[in-house]
N, C-alpha and C positions, 0 to 999 in steps of 0.2 A: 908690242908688250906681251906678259905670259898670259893676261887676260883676253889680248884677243886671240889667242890659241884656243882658249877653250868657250869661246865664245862663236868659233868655227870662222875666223877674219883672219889667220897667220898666214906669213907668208912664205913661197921657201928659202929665201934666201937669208933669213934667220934662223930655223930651226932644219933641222930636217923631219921628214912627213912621220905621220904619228903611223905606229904598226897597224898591223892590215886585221891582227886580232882581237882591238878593242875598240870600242863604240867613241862614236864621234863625240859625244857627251861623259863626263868625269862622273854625272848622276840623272838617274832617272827624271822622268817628268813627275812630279807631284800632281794627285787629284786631290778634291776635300772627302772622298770614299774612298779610295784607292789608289796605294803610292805604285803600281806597276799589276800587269799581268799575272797571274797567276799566285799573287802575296795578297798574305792575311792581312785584314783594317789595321791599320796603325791602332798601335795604343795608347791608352789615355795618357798622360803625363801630369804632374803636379806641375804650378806654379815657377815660372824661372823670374831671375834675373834681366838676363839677355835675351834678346828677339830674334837672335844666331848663335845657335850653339853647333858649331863646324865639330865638334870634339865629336858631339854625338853619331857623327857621319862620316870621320873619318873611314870608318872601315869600308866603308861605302864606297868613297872616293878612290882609297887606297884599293882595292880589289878592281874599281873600274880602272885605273890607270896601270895596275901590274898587272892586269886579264890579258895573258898571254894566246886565250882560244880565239879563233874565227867564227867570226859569227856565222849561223843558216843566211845563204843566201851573197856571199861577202865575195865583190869580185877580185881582191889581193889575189896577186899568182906567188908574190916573192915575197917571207917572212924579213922585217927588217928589225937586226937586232942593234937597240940603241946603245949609245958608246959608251964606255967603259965611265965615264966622268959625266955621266948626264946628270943634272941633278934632281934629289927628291921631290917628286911636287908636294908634298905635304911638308918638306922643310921650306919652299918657294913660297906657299900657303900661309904657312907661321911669318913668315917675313911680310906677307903683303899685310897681316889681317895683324900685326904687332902684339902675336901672344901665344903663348906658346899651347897647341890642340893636347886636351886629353888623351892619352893608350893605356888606360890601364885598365884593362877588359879583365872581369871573371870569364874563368872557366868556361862557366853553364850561359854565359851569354847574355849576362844582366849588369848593366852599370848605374850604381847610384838610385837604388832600388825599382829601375825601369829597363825593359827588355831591349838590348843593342840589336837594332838592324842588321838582318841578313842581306846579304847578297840575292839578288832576286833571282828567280830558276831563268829568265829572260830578260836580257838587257835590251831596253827600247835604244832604238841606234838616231834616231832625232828628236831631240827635245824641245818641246817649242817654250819658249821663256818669256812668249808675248812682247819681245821689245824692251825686255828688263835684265838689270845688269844682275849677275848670280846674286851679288851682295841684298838686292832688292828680291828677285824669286825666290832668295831662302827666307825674306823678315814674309814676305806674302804668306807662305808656304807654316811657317813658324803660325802666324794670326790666324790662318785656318784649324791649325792646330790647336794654337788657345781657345778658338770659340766653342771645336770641337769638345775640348774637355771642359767647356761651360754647361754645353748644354748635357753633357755626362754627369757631371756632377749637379745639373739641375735634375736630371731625371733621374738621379741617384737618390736626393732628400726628397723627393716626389713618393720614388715606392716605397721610402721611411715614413711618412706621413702616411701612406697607403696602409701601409703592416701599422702602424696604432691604431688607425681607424680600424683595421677589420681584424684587430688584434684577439679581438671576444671569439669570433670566427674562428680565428687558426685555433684556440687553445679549445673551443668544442671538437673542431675536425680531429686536435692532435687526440682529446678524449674518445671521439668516437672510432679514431685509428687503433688506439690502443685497447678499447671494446670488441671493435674487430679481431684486434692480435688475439684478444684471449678465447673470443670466438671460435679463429681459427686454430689457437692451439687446442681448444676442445675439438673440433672436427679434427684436428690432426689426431689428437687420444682417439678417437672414434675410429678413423680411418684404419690407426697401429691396431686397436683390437680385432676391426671390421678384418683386417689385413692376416693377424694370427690366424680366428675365427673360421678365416675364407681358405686360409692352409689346411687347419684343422678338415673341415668338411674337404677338400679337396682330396687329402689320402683318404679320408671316407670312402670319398667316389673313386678314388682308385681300389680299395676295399672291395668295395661292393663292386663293382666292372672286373674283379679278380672272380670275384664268390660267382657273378652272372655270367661270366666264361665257363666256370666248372660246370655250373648247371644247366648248361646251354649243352654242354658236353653230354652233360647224365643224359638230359633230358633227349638228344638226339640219339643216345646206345639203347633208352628204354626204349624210344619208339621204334628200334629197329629190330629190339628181342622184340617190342607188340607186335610188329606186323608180322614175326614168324611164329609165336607164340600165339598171337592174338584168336586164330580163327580154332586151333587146337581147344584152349581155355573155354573158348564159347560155346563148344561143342558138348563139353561135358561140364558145364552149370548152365545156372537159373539164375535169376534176376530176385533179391531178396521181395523186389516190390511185386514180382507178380506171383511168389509167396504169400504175400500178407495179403494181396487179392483175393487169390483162390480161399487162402482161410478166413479172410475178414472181412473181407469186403460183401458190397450189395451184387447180386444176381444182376447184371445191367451189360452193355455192350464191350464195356472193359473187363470185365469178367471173364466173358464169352471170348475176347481175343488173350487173354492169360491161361486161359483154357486153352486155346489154338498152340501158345509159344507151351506149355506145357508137354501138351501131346506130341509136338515135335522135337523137343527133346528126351521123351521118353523112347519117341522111335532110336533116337542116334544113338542112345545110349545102350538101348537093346541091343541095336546092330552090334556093338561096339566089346558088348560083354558077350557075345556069340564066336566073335572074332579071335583071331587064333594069337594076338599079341592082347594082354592080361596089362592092362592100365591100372594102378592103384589109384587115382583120383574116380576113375570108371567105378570101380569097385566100393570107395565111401558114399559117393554121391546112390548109389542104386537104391538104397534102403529108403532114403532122405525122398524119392522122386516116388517110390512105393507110397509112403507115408502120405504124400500129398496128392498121389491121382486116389487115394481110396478116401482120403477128405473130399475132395472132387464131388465122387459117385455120391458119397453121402448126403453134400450139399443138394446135388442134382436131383437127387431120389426127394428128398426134402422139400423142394421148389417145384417139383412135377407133381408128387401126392396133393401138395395145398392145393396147386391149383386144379387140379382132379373134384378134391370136395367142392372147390366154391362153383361144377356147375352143377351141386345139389342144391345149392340155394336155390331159392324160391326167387319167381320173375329173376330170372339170370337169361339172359340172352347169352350162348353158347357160343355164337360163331365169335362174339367178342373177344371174349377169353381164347377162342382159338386164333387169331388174328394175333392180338397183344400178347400173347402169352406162349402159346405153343410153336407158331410160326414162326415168330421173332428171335426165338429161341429154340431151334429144333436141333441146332447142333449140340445142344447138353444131351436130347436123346442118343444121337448117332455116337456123343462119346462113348454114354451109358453103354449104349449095345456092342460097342468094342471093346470095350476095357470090364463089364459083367453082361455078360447075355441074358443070363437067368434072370436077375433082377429088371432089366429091360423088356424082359418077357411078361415079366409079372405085373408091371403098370403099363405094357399095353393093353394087356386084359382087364386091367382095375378101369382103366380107359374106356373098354368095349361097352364094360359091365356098365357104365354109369352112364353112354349117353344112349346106351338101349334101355336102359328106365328113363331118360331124361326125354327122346325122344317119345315114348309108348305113353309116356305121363302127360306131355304137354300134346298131343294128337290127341287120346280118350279128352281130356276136355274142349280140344277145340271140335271134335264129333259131338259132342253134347251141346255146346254153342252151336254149332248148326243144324241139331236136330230141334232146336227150339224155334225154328225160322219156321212160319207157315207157308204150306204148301198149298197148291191146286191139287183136288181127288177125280184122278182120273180111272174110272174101271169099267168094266166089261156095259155097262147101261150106256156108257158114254161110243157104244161100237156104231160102225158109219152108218148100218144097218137097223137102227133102231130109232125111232121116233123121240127127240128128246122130251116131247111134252108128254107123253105117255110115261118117263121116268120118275120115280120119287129120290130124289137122294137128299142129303143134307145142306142144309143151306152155308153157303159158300159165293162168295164175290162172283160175279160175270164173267166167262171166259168161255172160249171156243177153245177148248183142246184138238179141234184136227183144222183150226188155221192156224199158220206158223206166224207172220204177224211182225213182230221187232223181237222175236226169240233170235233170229238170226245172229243181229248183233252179237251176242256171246262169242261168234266163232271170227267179227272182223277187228276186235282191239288187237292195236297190236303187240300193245306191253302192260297187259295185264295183270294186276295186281290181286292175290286174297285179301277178301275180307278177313277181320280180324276178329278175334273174339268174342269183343266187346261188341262191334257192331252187329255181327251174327245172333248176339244173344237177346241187342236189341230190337231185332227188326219187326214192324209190324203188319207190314207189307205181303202180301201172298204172291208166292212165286211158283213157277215151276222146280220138278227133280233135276235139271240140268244147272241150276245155280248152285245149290249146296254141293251136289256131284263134282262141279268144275272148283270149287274155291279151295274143296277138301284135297282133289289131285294135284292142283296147282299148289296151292301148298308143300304138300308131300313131295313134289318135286325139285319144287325148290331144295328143303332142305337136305332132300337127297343129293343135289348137284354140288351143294356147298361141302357137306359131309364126305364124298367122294374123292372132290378135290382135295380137303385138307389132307387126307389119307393118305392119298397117291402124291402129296407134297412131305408132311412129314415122317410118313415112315419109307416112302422110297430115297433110295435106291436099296434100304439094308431090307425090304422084304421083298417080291415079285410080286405080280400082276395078280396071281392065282392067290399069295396070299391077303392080300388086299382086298379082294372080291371078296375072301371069305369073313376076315374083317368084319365088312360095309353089312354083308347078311344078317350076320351075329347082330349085327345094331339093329338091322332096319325090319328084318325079315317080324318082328311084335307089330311092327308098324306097317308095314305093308297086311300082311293079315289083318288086322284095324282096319286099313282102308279097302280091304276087297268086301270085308262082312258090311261096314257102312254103304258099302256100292251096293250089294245085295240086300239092305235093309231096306234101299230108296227105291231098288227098282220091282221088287217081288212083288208090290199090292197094284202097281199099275198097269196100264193098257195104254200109256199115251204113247202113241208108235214116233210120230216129231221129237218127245223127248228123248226117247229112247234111242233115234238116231242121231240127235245132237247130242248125244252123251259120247255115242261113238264115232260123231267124228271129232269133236273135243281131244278125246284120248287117242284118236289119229294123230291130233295136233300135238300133242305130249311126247308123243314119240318121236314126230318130227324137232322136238325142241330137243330132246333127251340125245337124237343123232348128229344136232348142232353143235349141243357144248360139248359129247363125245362122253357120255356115260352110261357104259351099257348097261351098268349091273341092273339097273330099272325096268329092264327092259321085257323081266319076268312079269313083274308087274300089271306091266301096260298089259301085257299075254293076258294075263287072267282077269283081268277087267273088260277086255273082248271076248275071252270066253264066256263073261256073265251075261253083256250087253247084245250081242248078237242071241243069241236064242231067245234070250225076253223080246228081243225087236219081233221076231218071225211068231214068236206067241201072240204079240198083240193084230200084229198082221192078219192072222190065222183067225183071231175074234171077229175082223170086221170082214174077212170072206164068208165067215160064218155067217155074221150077221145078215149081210146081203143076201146068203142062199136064205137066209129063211125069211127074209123079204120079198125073194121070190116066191118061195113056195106057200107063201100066204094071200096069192093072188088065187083070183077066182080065177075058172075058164072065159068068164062071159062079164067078169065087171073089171077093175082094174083095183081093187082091193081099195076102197075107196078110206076105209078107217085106217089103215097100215098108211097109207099117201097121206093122210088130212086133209083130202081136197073132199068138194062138195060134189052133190047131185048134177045140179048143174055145168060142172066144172068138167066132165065125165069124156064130156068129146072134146075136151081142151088139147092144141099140140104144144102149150108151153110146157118146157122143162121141169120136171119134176123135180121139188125139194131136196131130193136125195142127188139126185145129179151136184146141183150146189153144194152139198157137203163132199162128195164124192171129187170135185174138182181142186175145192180147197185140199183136202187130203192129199191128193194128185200133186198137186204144185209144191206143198210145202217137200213133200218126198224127193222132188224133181230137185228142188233150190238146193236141199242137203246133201242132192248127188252131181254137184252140178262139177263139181272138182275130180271127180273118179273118172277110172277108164270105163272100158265096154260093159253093156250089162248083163255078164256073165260072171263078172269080177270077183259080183256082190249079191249076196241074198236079196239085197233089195231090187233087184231085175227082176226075181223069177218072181220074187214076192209082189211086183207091181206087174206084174204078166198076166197074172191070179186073178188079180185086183179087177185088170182090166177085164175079164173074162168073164168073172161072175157081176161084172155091171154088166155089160153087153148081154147076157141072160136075162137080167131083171129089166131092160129098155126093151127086151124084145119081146116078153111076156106082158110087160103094162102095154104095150102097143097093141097087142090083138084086138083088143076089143073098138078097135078103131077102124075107118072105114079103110080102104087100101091106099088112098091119097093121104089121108090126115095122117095113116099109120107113119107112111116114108117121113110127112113133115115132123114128124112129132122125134123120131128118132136124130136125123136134120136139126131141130134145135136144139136136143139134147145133149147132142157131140160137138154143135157150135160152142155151145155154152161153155161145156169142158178143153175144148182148145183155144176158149178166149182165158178163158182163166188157169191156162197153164201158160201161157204167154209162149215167149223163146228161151228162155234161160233149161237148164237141167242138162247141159251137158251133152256127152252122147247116149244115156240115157233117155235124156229129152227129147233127141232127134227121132230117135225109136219108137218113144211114144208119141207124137206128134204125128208122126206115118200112120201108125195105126189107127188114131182117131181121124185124121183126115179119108183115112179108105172105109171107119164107121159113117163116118157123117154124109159118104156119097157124093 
């Protein structure tokens, strides 16, 4: 039968074999997802009559039975083309199945308002049919298909029921869409303007990136005129601001450098108008640069006068104002004496004038503050050679003027300070002439070293050495004469010979401090204050040789002068050391102590004067000794020279050494 040809049971001696280019099967295998490889889900279908509708298939059929290709994989070697009289199988089909199949296809592929099956891109080449005849695998195939479009159309009235229920929902979502819309057509209005706006400013910025090219331009041709321009321009002006400094401004450190850029544009300029090419900028600026170094000098002359008077004030400490004021500022002088000599000349000397009264003023009263200081009265009664108890003098505190004692001290501080005038005036204290001597020099030294320095600070280098010194005189020379007449006030009524040598050697020491800090001009000074102190030493000296000889010559032949001694009757053939001897040692030592830093002694008056000394003692031990027997004599002189070389100790130098021989070859 034609059924079992396509049921793959034919046999050949009925038909001949079916071509080698179409599949064993007239249709695909049916799934209930998917009618073949590669093709879309079947689609729904409405409602039929029949549970076989062949019509719908025909093309189906008809394309598998007239599929003239070979399939992938087909082992046909020989195309067999069937004869001329074969008959349709789709007219076989209408005969078996008693009805005549649908062809009446649209165009676009839709029949009966449901889409006609394509031909599949792959023909399955075995169909399994499970054991069922086709008439049976199409109603199976058919009922898959209706359940399919059951549950299509159940889940069809499903998402209707869905969309009522959440029908409130859509029409907010559709509200809040269309909130949106208008939203976004506002950002979009925003965006069109944002978008003009962003044009706008954009040729802006092309604008301006045009303008900042130009100027990038200028700005790189001006700086190439400044750099060639540049240092010419600066050459010949000033700076407006250091203008209104020089004229308005405060006298202070900016000043002073306005001053500096001043002057050295005065110089370029000079040079410049000397110069054999005639600048006309040279030429307006010169009057303008006149105009402001003669404001300068003015200023300057202004700021140096004030400070000139304030050290007339009263209690002014001098060096201050020279410190803060002149020092600090000595370059407005040195302009002054460049640019007006005259006027520079003229408050140097208003300068002289004022601290040679400021110094003379403030010395006379600090000499009157220490002429108020009590002294010890040392005079000719007080000679070594004289009996003190036999003196009448004024009553006056305890003292031994020819033992030296803690007088020394004076000469071992090592940084010594004057008293001041206050204290001077107060003192109630009795002292020797070497304390108001040393506090008044010391003083006066000081202020010499200070005054010296500033001088040879701020007026050198615009004066020399020679004038400078003459300077320093002009001021000091009131004052120094003040301090030689006060030297010679203290020392003329005395005879204290210790004072008088620690006066001089004090002013040794002066001089040695004078050739430390390197200030000679003093050094006249110190001269004439050794001119006064040495002849007064050798005076008082000269009193107690004296005195001695006439201590001698007040001895009897035959007694030992027993009222001149103050010893007694009984005492007559005594060898201890005579009273005089004990002054005469003290005297001795303290001489020795003050010479203990000198050379040989021939140096110093005080050798030949302590040579003397020794000489006319040694006359008065030899004359007290006579009247002693010739044993007691030797002892007598024996203790007397012991006494004097325990009490001259070792110290004195090599003075010392010298006297120390001598009394050793007295004492035997």
């Amino acid at each position: 039968m034609w059924l079992d040809r396509f049921s793959g049971h034919s046999t050949p001696s009925q038909s001949p074999p079916p071509p080698q280019n179409r599949a064993l099967s007239p249709a695909p295998p049916r799934r209930p997802s998917q009618l073949g490889p590669g093709l879309p889900q079947r689609p729904a279908y409405g409602p039929r009559t029949s549970s076989l509708n062949l019509a719908s298939r025909s093309n189906i059929s008809t394309t598998s039975v007239n599929s003239q290709k070979l399939p992938n994989g087909s082992t046909l070697k020989h195309e067999v083309t069937p004869p001329a009289d074969f008959p349709d199988p789709l007219e076989v089909l209408e005969k078996v199945l008693g009805r005549t199949l649908q062809q009446d296809h649209n165009a676009d592929g839709v029949s009966d308002g449901y889409p006609i099956p394509q031909k599949p891109s792959e023909l399955v080449k075995d169909v399994d049919f499970g054991g069922l005849s086709l008439e049976d695998f199409a109603q199976s195939m058919d009922l898959v298909e209706s359940k399919q479009m059951e549950v299509d159309t159940r889940m069809t009235a499903q998402t209707v029921e869905e969309y009522e229920r959440e029908k409130d929902k859509f029409e907010d979502l559709h509200r809040s869409i269309l909130a949106c819309d208008n939203v976004l057509k506002s950002v979009e209005l925003s965006l069109t303007s944002f978008q003009k706006d962003l044009g706008t400013v954009s040729a802006e910025i092309e604008t301006l990136q045009s303008r900042s090219t130009t100027l990038n331009t200028r700005l790189e041709n001006r700086r190439v005129v400044e750099k060639l321009l540049g240092p010419a321009v600066e050459e010949v002006s000033i700076a407006p601001a250091v203008v209104k400094t020089i004229a308005e401004g405060p006298i202070d450190q900016e000043w002073v450098m306005a001053l500096e850029d001043l002057e050295k544009r005065s110089k370029v300029i000079g040079d410049k108008v000397k110069g054999s090419e005639k600048v006309r900028a040279v030429t307006d600026i010169k009057p303008l640069l006149d105009d402001l170094t003669n404001k300068a000098i003015e200023r300057i002359r202004d700021f140096l006068v004030s400070q000139i008077k304030a050290l007339r004030s009263s209690n002014m400490n001098a060096q201050i104002i020279q410190r803060q004021s002149f020092l600090k500022y000595r370059d407005l002088y040195a302009f002054l004496a460049r640019h007006h000599s005259q006027l520079a000349e003229e408050i140097g000397q208003a300068y002289i004038n004022t601290m040679r009264w400021y110094y003379s003023s403030n010395f006379t009263r600090y000499r009157q503050a220490l002429e108020k200081m009590p002294l010890f009265t040392v005079d000719k009664q007080d000679a070594l050679g004289n009996d003190p108890s036999a003196t009448s003098k004024p009553v006056q505190p305890a003292h031994d003027p020819l033992s030296l004692g803690r007088r020394i001290d004076v000469l071992k501080r090592s940084n010594p300070n004057a008293l001041t005038s206050y204290l001077a005036s107060e003192a109630k204290s009795a002292t020797y002439l070497e304390t108001p001597f040393f506090n008044f020099a010391l003083a006066l030294i000081d202020n010499a070293t200070a005054e010296y320095t500033f001088l040879t600070t701020f007026f050198s280098p615009l004066q020399s050495y020679h004038e400078i010194s003459r300077s320093f005189s002009s001021i000091f020379s009131p004052t120094f004469a003040l301090g030689t007449a006060y030297t010679k006030t203290l020392i003329e009524p005395t005879y204290d010979c210790l004072g008088l040598l620690l006066c001089v050697r004090l002013n040794q020491h002066l001089a040695f401090e004078l050739q430390r800090r390197k200030i000679p001009v003093a050094d006249g000074y110190i001269n004439a204050t050794n001119m006064l102190l040495w002849p007064r030493f050798q005076l008082a000296m000269d009193a107690h040789h004296d005195s001695i000889r006439r201590a001698t010559a007040s001895l009897s032949s035959t007694t030992r002068a027993l009222t001149s001694l103050g010893s007694s009757s009984a005492s007559a053939q005594s060898t201890a050391p005579t009273p005089l001897t004990q002054r005469f040692g003290q005297l001795l030592q303290g001489i020795l102590a003050l010479s203990a830093e000198q050379g040989t002694e021939a140096s110093e008056p005080v050798g030949s004067s302590v040579g003397r000394l020794i000489g006319e003692m040694e006359a008065y031990l030899a004359k007290a000794g006579r009247g002693l027997q010739a044993g007691r004599r030797e002892r007598f002189l024996s203790s007397n020279w012991s006494l004097v070389r325990t009490i001259v100790g070792d110290g004195g130098g090599k003075l010392g050494e010298g006297v120390r021989e001598r009394v050793e070859g007295l004492r035997g």
